[in-house]
C-alpha positions in Angstrom: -26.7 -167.5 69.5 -30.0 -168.7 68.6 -32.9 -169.6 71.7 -36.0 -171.0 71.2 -39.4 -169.3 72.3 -42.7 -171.1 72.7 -45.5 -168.8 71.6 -48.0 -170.8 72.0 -49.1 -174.0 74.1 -51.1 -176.8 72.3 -54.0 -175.6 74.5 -54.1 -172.2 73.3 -53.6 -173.1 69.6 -56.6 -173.0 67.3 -59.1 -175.5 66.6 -59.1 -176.5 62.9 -55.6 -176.7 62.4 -55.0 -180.8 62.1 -54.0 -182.8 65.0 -50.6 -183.0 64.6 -50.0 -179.3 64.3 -52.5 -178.4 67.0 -50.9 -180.9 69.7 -47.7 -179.5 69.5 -46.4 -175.8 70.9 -45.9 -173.2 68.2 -42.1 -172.2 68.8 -40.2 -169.4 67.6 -36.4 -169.6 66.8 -34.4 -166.3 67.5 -30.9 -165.4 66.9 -29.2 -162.5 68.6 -26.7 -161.2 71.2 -26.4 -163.0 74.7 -26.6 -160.9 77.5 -24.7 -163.4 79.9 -22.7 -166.6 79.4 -24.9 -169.5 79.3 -24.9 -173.0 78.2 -27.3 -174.6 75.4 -30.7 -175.5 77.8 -30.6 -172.5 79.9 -32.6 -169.8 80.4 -31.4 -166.7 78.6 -32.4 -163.0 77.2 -30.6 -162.5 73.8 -30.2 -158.8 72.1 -31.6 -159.3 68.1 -29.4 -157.2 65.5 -32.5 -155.0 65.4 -32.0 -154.2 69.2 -35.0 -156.1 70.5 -34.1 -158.4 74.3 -36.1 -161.9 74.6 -36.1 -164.5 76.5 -36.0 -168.5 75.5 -33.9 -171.5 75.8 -30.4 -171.3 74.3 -30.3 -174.2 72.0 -27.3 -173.4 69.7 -24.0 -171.3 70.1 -22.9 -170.0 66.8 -25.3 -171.9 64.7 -24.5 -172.1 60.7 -27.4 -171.2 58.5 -28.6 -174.4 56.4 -30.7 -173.7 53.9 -29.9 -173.1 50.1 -31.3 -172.7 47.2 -31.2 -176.7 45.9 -29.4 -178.4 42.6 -28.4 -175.9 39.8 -31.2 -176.6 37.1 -29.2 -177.6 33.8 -31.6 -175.5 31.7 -31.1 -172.3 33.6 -26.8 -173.0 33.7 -26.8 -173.6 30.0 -28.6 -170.3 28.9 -26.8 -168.3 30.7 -23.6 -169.8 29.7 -25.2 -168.9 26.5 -26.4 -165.3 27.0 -23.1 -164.5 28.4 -21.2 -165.5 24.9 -24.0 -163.5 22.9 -23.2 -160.9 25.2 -20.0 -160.6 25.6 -17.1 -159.5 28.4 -18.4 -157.0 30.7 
């Protein structure tokens, strides 16, 4: 499950950071263990894998991770297409 936290209100943020940042809260995202059943908007206290409890807004059940690591760069597939044949089978 993964809850959201807000850390900070625009009011307590600092000064110089531009307006944009500064007008908005700065959230955290936290996946963990719920501690009850919920639905996404409520109120919950989550367990992290590291054993830590805290409290946010459930805002995903199960949520898949989304990043990656972008296109294969050609360059980098072809030399170690490359290496591999000078190296040989392992």
């Amino acid at each position: 499950m993964e809850i959201r936290k807000v850390l900070l209100e625009p009011s307590e943020r600092a000064e110089h950071l531009p307006e944009e940042t500064k007008n908005v809260p700065f959230e955290a995202r936290v996946r963990g263990f719920l501690m009850r059943d919920a639905n996404v908007g409520e109120e919950v206290e989550i367990e992290t894998p590291i054993g830590r409890f805290i409290k946010g807004t459930l805002v995903a059940e199960n949520p898949p991770f989304t990043h990656g690591f972008g296109r294969p760069v050609r360059e980098l597939v072809e030399v170690s297409r490359e290496l591999r044949r000078e190296i040989g089978p392992s």
